[in-house]
N, C-alpha and C positions, 0 to 999 in steps of 0.2 A: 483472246485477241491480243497481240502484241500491242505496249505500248510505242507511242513515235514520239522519237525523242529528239527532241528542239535544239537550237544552239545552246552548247554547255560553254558558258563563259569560264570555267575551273577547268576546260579541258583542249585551249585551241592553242594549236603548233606552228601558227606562225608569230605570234607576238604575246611576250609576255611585259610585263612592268617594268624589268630590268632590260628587256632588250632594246636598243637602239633601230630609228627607223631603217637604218644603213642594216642592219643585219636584218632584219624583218621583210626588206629586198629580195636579198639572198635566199630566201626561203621561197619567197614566190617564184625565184624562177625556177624551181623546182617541178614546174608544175600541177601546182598545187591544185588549180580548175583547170580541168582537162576540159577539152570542146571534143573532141575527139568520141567518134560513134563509140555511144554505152552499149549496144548490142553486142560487140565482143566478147564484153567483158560478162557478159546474163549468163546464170544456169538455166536449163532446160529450155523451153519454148514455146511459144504463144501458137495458139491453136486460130483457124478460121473463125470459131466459134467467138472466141477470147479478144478477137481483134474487132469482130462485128459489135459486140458489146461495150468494149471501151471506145468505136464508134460514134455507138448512140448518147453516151452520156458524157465523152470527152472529146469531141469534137478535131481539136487539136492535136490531139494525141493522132488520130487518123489520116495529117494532114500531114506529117513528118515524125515519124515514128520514133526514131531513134534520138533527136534531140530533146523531144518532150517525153519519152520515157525516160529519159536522164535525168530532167526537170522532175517528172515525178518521183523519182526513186529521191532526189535530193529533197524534195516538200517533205515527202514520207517520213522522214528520216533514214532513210538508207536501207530500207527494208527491201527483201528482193520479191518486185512485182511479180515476174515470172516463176515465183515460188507463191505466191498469193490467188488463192481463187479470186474470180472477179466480183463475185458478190461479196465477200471480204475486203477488197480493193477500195468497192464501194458504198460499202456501210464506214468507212474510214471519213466519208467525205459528206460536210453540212452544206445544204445549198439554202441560201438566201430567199428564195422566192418563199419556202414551206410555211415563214416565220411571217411575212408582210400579213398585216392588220387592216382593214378597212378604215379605222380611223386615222393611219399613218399618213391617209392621202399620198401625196404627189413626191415626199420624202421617203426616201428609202434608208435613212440613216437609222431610224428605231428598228427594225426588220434585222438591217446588218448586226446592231449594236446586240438584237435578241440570238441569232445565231450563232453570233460570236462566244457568247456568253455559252451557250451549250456547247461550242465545240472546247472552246476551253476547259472546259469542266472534265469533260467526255476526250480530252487527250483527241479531238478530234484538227481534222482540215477544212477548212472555211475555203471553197470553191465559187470562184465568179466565173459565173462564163460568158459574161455580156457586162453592159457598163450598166449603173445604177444614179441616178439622180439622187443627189443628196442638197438638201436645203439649210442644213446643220450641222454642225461636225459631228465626226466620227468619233469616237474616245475609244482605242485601245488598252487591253487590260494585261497582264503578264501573262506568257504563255502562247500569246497568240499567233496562226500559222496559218495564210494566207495564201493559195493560190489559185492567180488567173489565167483564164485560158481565152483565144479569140479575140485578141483586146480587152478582155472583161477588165472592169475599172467604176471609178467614180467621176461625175459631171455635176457639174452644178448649173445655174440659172446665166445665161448671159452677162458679161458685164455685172456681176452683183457681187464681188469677193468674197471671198468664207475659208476660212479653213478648214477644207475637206477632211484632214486625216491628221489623228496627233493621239500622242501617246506621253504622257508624263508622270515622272518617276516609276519605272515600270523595267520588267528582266524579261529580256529571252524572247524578243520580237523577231519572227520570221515572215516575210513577204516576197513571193516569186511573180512575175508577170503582170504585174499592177499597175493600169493607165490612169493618170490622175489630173484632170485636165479641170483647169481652173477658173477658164471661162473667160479672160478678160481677153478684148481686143479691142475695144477701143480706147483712144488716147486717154488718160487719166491725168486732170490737170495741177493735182494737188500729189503727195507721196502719201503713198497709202500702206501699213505696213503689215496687211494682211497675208500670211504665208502659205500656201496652197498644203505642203506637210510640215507637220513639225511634230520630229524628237526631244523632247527634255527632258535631261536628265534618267534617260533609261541605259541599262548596261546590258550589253549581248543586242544587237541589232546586226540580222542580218538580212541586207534587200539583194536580191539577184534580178536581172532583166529585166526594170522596171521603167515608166516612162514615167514622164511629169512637165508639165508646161503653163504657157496663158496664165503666169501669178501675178497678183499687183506686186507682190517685193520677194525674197528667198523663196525661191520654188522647194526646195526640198533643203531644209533647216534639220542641222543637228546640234541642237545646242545642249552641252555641260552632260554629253554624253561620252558613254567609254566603252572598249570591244566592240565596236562596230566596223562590218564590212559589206560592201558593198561595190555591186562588181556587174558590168553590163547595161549601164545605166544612160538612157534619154531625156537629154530637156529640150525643151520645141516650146517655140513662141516668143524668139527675140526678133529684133527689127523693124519693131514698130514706134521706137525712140519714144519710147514709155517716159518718167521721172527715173531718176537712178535708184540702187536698192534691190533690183530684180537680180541678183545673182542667182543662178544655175543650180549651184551646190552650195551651200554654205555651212562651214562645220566652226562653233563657239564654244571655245572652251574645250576644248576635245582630248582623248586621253588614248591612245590603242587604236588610231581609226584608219582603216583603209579604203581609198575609194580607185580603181582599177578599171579601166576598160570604158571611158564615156564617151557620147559624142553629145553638144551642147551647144546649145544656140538661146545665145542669154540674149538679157536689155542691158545689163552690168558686167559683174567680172564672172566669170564660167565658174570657177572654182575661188570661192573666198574664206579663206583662213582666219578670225581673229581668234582675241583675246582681249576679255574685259573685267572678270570675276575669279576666273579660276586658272589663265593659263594655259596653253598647248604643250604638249607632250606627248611624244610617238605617233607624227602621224605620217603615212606612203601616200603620194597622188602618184598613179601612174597611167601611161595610155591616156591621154586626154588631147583630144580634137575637140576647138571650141572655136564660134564666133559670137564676138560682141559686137552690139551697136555700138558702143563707146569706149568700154572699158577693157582690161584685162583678161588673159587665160587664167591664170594661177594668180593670188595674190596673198600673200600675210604682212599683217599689220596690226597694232592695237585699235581696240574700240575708242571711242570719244564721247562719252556718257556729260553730256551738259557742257562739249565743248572740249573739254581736255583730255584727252590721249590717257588713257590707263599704264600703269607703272606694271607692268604682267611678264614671267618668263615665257618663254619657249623655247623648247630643246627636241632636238631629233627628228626635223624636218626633213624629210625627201620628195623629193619632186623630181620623175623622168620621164622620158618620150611623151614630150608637150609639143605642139604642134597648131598654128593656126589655121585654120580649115579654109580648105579651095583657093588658096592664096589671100586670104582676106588681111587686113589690117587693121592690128589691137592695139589700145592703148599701150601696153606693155606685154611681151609674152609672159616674161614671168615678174614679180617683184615682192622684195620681199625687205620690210623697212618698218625698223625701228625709231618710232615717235613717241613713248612714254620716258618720261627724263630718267627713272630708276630699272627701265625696262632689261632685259639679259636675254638675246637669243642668240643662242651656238649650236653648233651641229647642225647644220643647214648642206645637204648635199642638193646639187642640182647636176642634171644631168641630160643628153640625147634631149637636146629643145629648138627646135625650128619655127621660125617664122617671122612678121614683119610689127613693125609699131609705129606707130608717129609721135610717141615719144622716146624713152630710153627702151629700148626692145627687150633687155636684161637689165634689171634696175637692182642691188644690193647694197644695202647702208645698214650701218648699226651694228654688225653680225660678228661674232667670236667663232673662230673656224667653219671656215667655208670652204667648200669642194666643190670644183667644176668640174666638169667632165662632158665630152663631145656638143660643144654649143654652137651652135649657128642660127645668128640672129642678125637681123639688119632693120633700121631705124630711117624713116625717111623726112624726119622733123628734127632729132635730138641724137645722144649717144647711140652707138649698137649697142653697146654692154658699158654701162655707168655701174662702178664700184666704188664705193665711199665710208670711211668712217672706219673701217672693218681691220682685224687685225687676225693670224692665224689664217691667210688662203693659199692654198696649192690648186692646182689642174691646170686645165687647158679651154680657153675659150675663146672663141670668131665672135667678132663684131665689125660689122661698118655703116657709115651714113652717109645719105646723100647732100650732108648740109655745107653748104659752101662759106663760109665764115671761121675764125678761129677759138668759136665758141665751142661746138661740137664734134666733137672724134669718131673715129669708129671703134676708140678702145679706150675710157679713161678712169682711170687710176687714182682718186684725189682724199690726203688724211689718212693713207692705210701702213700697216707692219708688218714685219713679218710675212712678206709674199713670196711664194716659189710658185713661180708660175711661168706659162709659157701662152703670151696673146697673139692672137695672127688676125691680120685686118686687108681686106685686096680692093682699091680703089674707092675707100673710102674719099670726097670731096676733100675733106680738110685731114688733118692729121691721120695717119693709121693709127695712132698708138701716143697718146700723153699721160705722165707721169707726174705727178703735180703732190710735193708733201707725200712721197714715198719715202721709208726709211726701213734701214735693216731687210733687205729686200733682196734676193735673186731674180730677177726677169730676164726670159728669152724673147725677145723680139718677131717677130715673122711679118713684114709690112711690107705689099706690094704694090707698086703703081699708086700709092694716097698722096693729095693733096692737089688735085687738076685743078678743084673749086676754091683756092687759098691762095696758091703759088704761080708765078710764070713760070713757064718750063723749065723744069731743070734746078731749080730753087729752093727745095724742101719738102717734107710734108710727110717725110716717112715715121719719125717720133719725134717726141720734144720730151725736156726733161726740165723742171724747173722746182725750186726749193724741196728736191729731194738729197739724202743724208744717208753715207751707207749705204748705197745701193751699187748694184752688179750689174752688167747688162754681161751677161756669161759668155753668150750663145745664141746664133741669130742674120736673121737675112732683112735691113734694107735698103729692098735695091727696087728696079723698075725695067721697062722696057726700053730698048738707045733710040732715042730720039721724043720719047714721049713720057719719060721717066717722071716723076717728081720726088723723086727719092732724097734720104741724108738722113742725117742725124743733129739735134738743133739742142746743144745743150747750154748754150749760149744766155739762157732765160735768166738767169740770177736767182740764188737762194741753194745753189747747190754746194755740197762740200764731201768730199770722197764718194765721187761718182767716176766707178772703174769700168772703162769701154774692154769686156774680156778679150781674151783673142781668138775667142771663137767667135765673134763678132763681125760679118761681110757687110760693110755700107759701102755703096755707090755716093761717092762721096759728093758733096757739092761743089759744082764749078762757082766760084768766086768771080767779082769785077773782076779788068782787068788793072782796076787799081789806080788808074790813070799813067801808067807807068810807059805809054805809050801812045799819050792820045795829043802829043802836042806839046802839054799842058798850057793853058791860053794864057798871056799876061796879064799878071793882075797884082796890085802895090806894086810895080816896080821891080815883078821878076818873071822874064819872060825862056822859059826852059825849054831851047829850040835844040839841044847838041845832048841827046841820051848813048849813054853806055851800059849795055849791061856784062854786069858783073856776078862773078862764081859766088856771091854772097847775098843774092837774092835782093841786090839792092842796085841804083844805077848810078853813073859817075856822070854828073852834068857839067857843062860850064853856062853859065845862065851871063846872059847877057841883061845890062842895067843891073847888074849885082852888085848885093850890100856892098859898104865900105871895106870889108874883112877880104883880103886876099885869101889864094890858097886855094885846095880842093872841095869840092861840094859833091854829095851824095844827098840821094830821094830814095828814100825807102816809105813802103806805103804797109799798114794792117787791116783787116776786114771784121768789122761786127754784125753782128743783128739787133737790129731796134725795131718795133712796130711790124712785125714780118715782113721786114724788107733789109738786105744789106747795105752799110755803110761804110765808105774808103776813107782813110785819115792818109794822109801825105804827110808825110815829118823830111824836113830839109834843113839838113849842118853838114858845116866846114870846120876844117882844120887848116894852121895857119901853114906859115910856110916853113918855121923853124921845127915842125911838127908835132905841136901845144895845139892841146882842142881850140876851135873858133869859141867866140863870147856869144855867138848867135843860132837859136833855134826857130827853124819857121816851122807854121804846119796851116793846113787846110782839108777840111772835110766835105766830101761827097754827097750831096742828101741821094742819090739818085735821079735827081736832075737837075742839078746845079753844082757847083762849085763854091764854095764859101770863098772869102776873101783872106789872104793871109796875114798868121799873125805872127809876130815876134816874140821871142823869148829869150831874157839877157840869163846870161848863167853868171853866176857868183863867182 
């Protein structure tokens, strides 16, 4: 009889040590897991006979043929069933029930533990085809191969946590179709840090179609493991505003890992990335639809062992097509922030991410080259997309918020270098788009209709630029709709120095007061400016009545600033004599917006 050969960590083609998450992409979509009916691809053919008997003993197989002989051929290791008698098929395969003991009682964990052990040995398949009560954990050994059919799975006791399933320091774990159900639902008033699976420190872990839910904390824990992939995967049993801690997926420490294809319903963050011992390196999230009661889809960040933030690298993150399920709203969709003071993460691609937050919806800090690509996110507390700290970003990313104050943007930009990028933001409340401590920098602009919740009409709101250095605005649209616009460009902030508006640059510019250049002006000290002329010089020729001692001509010219997001008009008024030697006298008066100050004098030397 053939042997079945397991996952060979010496032999997989999409990630090696040296490769980069970004190219270990590349490779997936190659199609590397086909869904696509195995029966095409079968020699020969399965007899009446053939199909009645993987009936009786594979339940599932009978129920959809062509998926779960796919399933099977891939547990197998890749042997062709349809070349396999079926009593060969099934002398391949250990069932659980042969191995139970009377004195095992009501736990089913010795039983599993004793048949595992002989398929092990025996190059065999360890087959559930129903769920099992366990009161103990499970301990996995090297070699072991796993599958379930029917929901087959493990359960434990109500409300009593345990770690079901764990495997430490260990090679070459295979699991297909295994439900792992943890038992808690009711409220747990303390944090409990019991984790329904957990990997440590095993190399070659491969889980396919598996579910897992109901944990008091990390449902399904890979911690200080490497070559693992894991692909098809359910967590169930968030929503019930448990303690925090209960993430979905959690991979610690991780090296080579890929998790592809989930749908996830946490009490924390869906997918949570640290680093606390050993660092992350090469790992893919891809395909992930998640809802949390509170927290995050995606997160990376270091651990905090007694309080302080571990000092840890991470290099060659990717994260794509994330998405927050049925419109729901997460604390962030993605975020990824560095808090250890000596910490190093680079190579961070993000990419194809939808969905909504009530905090920063895209949250980036810390990060040494970063890559965005197709993001659309929106924030209904904070940023859409908050980048910070970071130096080395290129792409393209959408953010906006619904916050009406000049705290929160739909795009901002603060402490970063080195940016080529192109942000676009469409009726974000307050700014589309701020730039705040950018330097060395190219940015494209794309901001439309921002700032309804900031500005009165017509006023501002499209970007703002302040103590930035070096920077470009190249290329770019902001503008708004006539009449309801809150469009411009507000670079007015202070702190900036070689800030070049390109000319490919279309702002709808801001209408200005009108300066008072026109409104009277009311008397006040002793000059009352009833007789305006305007003049080819953008200034007007008055003759004020109750005017200074000084004969001669008098002209009001008026400039406009921004203070406090709101504009401000200065009136500057001098004469010139009659022999035509400048006047000794400057007046001026400023606008707060509703008021007029009183004027002052200024003798010139």
């Amino acid at each position: 009889m053939p042997g079945i050969p397991l996952l060979d960590i010496n032999n997989l083609s999409d990630v090696s040590d040296a490769a980069t998450a970004r190219e270990n992409l590349d490779v997936y979509d190659k199609d590397e897991i086909d869904n696509s009916s195995w029966s095409g691809r079968a020699s020969g053919s399965i007899t009446d006979d053939t199909t009645e008997q993987l009936g009786l003993k594979l339940p599932a197989i009978s129920n959809s043929l062509s998926t779960d002989v796919g399933r099977l051929r891939d547990a197998l290791g890749g042997i062709d069933i349809f070349a396999t008698s079926v009593m060969k098929l099934m002398d391949l395969f250990i069932y659980p029930d042969a191995y139970y003991q009377t004195a095992d009682g009501n736990d089913w964990q010795p039983a599993l533990t004793r048949a595992n052990a002989y398929a092990v040995e025996n190059n065999r398949v360890l087959i559930l085809q129903r769920k099992y009560q366990v009161l103990s954990t499970w301990n996995l050994t090297s070699g072991t191969n796993i599958y379930a059919t029917d929901g087959g799975g493990l359960f434990t006791l109500p409300d009593t946590p345990i770690t079901l399933l764990k495997s430490s320091n260990t090679t070459n774990i295979t699991i297909t179709g295994l439900d792992v159900d943890g038992g808690v639902s009711a409220a747990i008033t303390t944090k409990n840090s019991t984790r329904a699976i957990r990997f440590i420190n095993v190399e070659g872990l491969y889980l396919k179609e598996c579910r897992a839910g109901n944990s008091a904390d990390w449902c399904l824990s890979i911690e200080t493991c490497m070559t693992v992939r894991i692909y098809d995967t359910t967590i169930y049993g968030g929503g019930r505003g448990l303690p925090g801690g209960r993430d979905g997926i959690h991979i610690l420490d991780g090296t080579n890992v890929v998790v592809d294809r989930a749908d996830i319903d946490s009490g924390d963050d869906c997918v949570g990335i640290t680093s606390e011992y050993l660092g992350t390196k090469n790992i893919t999230i891809r395909r992930i639809v998640g809802k949390s009661d509170f927290a995050s889809v995606v997160i990376y960040n270091e651990e905090a062992p007694g309080g302080t933030y571990a000092s840890m690298p991470c290099s060659n993150l990717d994260i794509s097509d994330v998405k927050t399920a049925n419109d729901t709203i997460a604390r962030d969709v993605i975020r990824v922030i560095k808090y250890g003071t000596n910490s190093v993460i680079n190579n961070i691609f993000i990419s194809k991410v939808r969905g909504n937050a009530f905090s920063h919806a895209l949250y980036v800090s810390g990060v040494t080259k970063l890559r965005l690509h197709d993001i659309q996110v929106h924030s209904t507390q904070a940023h859409g997309i908050y980048i910070s700290n970071c130096q080395d970003v290129a792409g393209e990313a959408e953010g906006s918020s619904d916050v009406s104050n000049a705290t929160y943007q739909g795009v901002s930009i603060f402490n970063c270098s080195r940016i080529y990028a192109k942000y676009i933001s469409s009726n974000s409340n307050g700014y589309g788009l701020q730039l705040n401590g950018v330097t060395r920098s190219v940015i494209k602009p794309f901001c439309l209709n921002c700032g309804a919740g900031l500005f009165s009409s017509n006023t501002g709101g499209g970007a703002r630029v302040v103590n930035c250095t070096d920077l470009i605005l190249s290329e770019g649209i902001l503008d708004g709709d006539d009449g309801t616009t809150y469009a411009g460009l507000n670079t007015d902030g202070g702190g900036n120095s070689n800030v070049i508006r390109g000319a490919g640059l279309i702002v709808k510019e801001i209408p200005l007061p009108n300066f008072g250049l026109a409104d009277g002006a009311p008397a006040e000290n002793g000059l009352d400016l009833n007789t305006l002329y305007k003049t080819t010089l953008g200034r007007i020729l008055v003759t004020p009545t109750n005017a200074p001692t000084e004969s001669g001509t008098w002209f009001l010219t008026a400039i406009g600033y921004y203070v406090s997001n709101s504009y401000r008009t200065r009136q500057i008024l001098y004469g010139y004599g009659t022999s035509g030697s400048n006047g000794d006298s400057i007046y001026t008066r400023v606008y707060n917006g509703t008021t007029w100050s009183l004027w002052k004098q200024f003798t010139l030397s």
